[in-house]
C-alpha positions in Angstrom: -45.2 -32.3 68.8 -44.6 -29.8 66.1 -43.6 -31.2 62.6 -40.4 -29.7 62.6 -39.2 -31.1 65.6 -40.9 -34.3 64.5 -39.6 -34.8 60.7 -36.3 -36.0 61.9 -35.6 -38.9 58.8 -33.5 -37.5 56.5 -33.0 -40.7 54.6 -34.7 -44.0 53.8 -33.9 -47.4 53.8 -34.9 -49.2 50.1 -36.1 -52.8 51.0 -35.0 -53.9 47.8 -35.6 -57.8 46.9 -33.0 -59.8 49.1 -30.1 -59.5 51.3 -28.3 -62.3 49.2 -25.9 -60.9 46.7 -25.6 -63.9 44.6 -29.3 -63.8 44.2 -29.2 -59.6 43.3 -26.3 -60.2 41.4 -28.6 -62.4 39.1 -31.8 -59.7 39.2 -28.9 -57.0 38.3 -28.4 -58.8 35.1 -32.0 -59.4 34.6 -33.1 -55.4 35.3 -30.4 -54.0 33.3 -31.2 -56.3 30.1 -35.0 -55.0 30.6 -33.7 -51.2 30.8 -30.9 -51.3 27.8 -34.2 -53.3 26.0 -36.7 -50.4 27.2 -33.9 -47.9 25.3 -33.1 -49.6 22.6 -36.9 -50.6 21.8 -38.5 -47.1 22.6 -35.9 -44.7 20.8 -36.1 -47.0 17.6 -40.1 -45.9 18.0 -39.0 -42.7 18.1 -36.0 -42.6 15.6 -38.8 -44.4 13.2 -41.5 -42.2 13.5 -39.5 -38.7 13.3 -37.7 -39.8 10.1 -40.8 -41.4 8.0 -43.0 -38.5 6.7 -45.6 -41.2 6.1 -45.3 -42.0 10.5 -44.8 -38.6 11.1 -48.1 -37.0 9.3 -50.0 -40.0 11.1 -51.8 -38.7 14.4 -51.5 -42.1 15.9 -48.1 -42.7 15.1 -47.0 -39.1 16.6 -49.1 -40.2 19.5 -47.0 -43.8 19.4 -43.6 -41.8 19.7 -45.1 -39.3 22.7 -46.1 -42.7 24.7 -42.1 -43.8 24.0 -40.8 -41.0 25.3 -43.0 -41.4 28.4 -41.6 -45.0 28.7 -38.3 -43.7 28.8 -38.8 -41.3 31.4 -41.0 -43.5 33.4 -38.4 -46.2 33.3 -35.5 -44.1 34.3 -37.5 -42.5 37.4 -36.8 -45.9 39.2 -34.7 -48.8 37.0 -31.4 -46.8 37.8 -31.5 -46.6 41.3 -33.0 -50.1 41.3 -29.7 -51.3 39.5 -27.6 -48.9 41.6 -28.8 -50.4 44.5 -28.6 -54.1 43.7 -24.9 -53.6 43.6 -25.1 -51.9 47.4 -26.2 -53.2 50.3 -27.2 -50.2 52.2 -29.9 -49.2 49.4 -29.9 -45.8 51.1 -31.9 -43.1 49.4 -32.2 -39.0 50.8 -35.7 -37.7 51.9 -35.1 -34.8 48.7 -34.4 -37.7 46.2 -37.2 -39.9 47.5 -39.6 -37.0 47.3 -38.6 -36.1 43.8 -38.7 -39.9 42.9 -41.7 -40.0 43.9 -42.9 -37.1 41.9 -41.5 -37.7 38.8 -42.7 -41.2 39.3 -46.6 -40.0 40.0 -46.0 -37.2 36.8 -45.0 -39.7 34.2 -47.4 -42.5 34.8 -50.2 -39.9 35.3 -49.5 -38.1 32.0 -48.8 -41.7 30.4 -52.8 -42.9 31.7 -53.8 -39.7 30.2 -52.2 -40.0 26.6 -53.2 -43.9 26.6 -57.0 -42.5 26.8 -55.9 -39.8 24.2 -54.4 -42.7 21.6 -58.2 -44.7 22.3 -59.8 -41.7 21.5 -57.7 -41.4 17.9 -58.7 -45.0 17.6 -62.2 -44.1 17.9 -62.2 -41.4 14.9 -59.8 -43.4 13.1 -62.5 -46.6 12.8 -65.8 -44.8 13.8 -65.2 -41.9 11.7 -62.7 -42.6 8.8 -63.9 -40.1 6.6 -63.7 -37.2 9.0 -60.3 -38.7 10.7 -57.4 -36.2 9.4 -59.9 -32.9 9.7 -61.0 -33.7 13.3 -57.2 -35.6 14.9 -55.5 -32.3 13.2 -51.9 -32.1 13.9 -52.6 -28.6 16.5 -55.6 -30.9 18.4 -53.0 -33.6 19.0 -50.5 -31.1 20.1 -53.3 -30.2 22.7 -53.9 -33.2 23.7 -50.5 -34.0 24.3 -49.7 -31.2 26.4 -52.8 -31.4 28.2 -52.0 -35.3 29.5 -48.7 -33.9 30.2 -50.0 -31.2 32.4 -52.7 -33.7 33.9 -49.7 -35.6 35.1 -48.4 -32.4 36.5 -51.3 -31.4 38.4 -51.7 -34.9 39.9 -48.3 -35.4 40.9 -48.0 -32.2 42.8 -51.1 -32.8 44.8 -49.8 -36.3 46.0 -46.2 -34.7 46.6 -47.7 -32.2 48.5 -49.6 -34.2 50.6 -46.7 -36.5 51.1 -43.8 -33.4 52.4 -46.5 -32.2 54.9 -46.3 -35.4 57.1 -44.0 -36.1 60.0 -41.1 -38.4 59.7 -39.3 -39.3 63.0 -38.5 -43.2 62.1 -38.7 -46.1 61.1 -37.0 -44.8 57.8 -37.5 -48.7 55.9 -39.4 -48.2 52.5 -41.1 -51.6 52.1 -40.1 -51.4 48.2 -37.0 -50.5 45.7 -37.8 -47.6 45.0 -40.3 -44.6 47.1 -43.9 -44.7 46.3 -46.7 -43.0 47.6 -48.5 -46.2 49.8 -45.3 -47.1 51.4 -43.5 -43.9 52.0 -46.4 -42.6 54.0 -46.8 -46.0 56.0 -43.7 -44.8 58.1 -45.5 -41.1 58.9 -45.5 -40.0 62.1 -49.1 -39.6 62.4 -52.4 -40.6 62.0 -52.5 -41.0 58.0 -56.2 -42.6 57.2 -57.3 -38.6 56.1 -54.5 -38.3 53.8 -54.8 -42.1 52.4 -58.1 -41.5 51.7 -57.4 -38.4 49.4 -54.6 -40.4 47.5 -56.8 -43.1 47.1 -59.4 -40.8 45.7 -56.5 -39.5 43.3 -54.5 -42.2 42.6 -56.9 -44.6 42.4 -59.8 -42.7 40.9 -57.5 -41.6 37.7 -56.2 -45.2 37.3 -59.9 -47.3 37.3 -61.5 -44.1 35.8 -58.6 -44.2 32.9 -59.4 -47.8 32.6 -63.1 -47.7 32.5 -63.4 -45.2 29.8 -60.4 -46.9 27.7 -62.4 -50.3 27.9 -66.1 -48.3 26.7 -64.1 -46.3 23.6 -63.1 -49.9 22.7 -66.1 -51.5 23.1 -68.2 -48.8 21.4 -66.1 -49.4 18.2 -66.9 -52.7 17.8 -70.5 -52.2 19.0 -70.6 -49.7 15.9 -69.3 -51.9 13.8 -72.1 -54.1 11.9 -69.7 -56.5 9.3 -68.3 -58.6 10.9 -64.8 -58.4 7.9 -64.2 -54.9 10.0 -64.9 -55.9 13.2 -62.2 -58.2 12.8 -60.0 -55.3 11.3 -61.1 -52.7 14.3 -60.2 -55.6 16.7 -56.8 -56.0 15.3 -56.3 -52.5 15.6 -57.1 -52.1 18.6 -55.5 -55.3 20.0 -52.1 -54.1 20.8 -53.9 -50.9 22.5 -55.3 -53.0 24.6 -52.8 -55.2 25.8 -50.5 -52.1 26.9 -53.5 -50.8 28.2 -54.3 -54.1 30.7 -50.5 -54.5 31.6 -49.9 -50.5 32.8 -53.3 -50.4 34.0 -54.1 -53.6 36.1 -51.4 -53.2 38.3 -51.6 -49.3 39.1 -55.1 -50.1 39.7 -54.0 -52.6 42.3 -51.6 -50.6 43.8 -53.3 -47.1 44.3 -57.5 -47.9 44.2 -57.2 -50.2 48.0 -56.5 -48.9 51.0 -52.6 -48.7 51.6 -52.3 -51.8 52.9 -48.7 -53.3 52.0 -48.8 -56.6 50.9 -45.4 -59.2 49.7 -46.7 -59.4 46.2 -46.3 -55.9 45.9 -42.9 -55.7 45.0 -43.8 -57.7 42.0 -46.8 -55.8 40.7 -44.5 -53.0 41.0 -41.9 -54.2 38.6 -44.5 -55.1 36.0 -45.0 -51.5 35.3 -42.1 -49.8 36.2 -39.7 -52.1 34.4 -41.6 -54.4 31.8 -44.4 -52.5 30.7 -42.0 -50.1 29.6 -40.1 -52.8 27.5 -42.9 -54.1 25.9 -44.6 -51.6 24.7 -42.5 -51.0 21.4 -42.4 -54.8 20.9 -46.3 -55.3 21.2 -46.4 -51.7 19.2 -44.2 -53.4 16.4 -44.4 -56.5 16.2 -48.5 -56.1 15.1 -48.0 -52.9 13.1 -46.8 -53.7 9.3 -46.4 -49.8 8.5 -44.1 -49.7 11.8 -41.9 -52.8 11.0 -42.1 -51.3 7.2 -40.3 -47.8 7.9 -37.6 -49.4 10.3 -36.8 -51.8 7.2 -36.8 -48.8 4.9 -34.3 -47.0 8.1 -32.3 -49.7 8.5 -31.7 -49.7 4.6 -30.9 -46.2 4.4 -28.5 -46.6 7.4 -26.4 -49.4 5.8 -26.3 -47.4 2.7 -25.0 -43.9 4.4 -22.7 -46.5 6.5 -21.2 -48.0 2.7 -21.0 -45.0 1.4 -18.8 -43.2 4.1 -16.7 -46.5 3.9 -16.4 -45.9 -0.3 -15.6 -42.4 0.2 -13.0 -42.9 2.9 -11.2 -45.8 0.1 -11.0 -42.8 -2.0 -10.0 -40.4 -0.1 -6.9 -42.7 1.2 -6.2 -43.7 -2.4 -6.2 -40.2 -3.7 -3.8 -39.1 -0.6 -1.1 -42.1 -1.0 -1.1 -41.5 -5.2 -0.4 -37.8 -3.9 2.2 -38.9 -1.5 4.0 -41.0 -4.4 3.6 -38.2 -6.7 5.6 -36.0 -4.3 8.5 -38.4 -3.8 
């Protein structure tokens, strides 16, 4: 049949995570405490960096507030809906908005894999090549760099949408998941799909492990270089909250996209680890290790609660000033 006549869904059906609404009311709760957290956490990162010249000049901390802004985006391609849809029961999205979900989805996470390999690199001149670090991670090379994972994300996103409009849709329309994804979209295709798995598989799952493999060498090549053992401690405490973003976005991408599309019920799950906590943690495991960091939002907070007193001194005055004026006149 001709894929016109074929390509007859023009919505999906979200499985979401139960039918119960007590149950969803609970995970609605849950979900949007993780996404105000995600906001909260990641624009403080943000707010931080931009306002302390100290954060600002710093490659890796420019680099820190680029990977916050990805967690924003990344979280709000899916934890919306997700919350939207907990409060429905028909969890109904449009072929359009499932096709854009799923590319912004693809174009985030790719362009975050690809700045998380850029921040091990600035890792790896930082300790490897401290002498050499502010000529070589130069404020124009990061800019690069940045727009270059940004259009990496691009280019691999619109390769695995493109694949995805081109198939037949004629039903069932039921997205085994919350929110549309590559491996379960094209599960309810219309046609023999092992061709075009195979290619995603290749993308999706060759960026993710290939990411992965050379994040793990950069970090084990800095401690390998590393002969005392006083900054091989240091390097490892460095590089310790890198790592743990890295394994939690990571390890479950790689599950997802590097096998064969095979859905399984753990899924759902994995999938919610990095779209909706990884997200959240990242300023937290960013912070919470980083005395500089926790420093300048001390230093913001301080300056806040100053402006904030001296509004509130100013505003005593001005009041006084007007009623001794408005006793003057009578």
């Amino acid at each position: 049949m001709d894929a016109n006549q074929t390509k007859v869904v023009r919505e999906f059906a979200l499985a979401g995570f139960s039918q119960k609404p007590s149950i969803e009311a609970g995970l609605f709760v849950l979900f949007l405490f993780f996404y105000v957290s995600t906001w909260i956490g990641n624009v403080l990162i943000m707010v931080t960096v931009a306002s302390d010249n100290n954060l600002n000049s710093s490659p890796m901390y420019f680099l820190l507030g680029n990977l916050s802004f990805l967690d924003l985006c990344y979280s709000t391609v899916t934890t919306p809906k997700l919350l939207a849809d907990l409060l429905d029961k028909n969890k109904l999205i449009l072929y359009d908005q499932c096709i854009a979900q799923l590319f912004f989805l693809h174009f985030v996470g790719a362009a975050e894999m690809f700045l998380l390999t850029v921040m091990a690199y600035d890792r790896y001149v930082a300790i490897c090549r401290p002498l050499h670090y502010t000529t070589i991670m130069s404020r124009g090379l990061c800019c690069v760099l940045v727009a270059a994972s940004w259009m990496g994300g691009f280019v691999h996103s619109t390769v695995q949408t493109i694949l995805t409009i081109h198939l037949p849709f004629c039903g069932p329309n039921r997205v085994d998941n919350f929110f549309c994804d590559v491996p379960p979209v094209i599960k309810l295709a219309c046609a023999d799909t092992f061709v075009i798995e195979l290619l995603m598989v290749s993308n999706s799952g060759l960026i993710s492990t290939s990411s992965f493999v050379v994040l793990i060498s950069s970090y084990t090549v800095i401690l390998v270089k590393i002969r005392s053992k006083e900054g091989r401690q240091k390097a490892l405490s460095t590089c310790a909250s890198h790592l743990m973003v890295v394994t939690l976005f990571f390890g479950p991408c790689i599950f997802i996209y590097a096998r064969p599309f095979s859905i399984f019920s753990v899924d759902k799950m994995v999938s919610v680890l990095y779209n909706v906590i990884t997200p959240m943690l990242n300023p937290l495991i960013y912070t919470l290790r980083n005395k500089e960091v926790k420093s300048a939002m001390r230093k913001l907070k301080f300056l806040y609660l100053e402006s904030m007193t001296s509004c509130k001194s100013q505003s005593f005055v001005e009041n006084r000033n007007w009623q001794l004026l408005s006793l003057k006149s009578h």
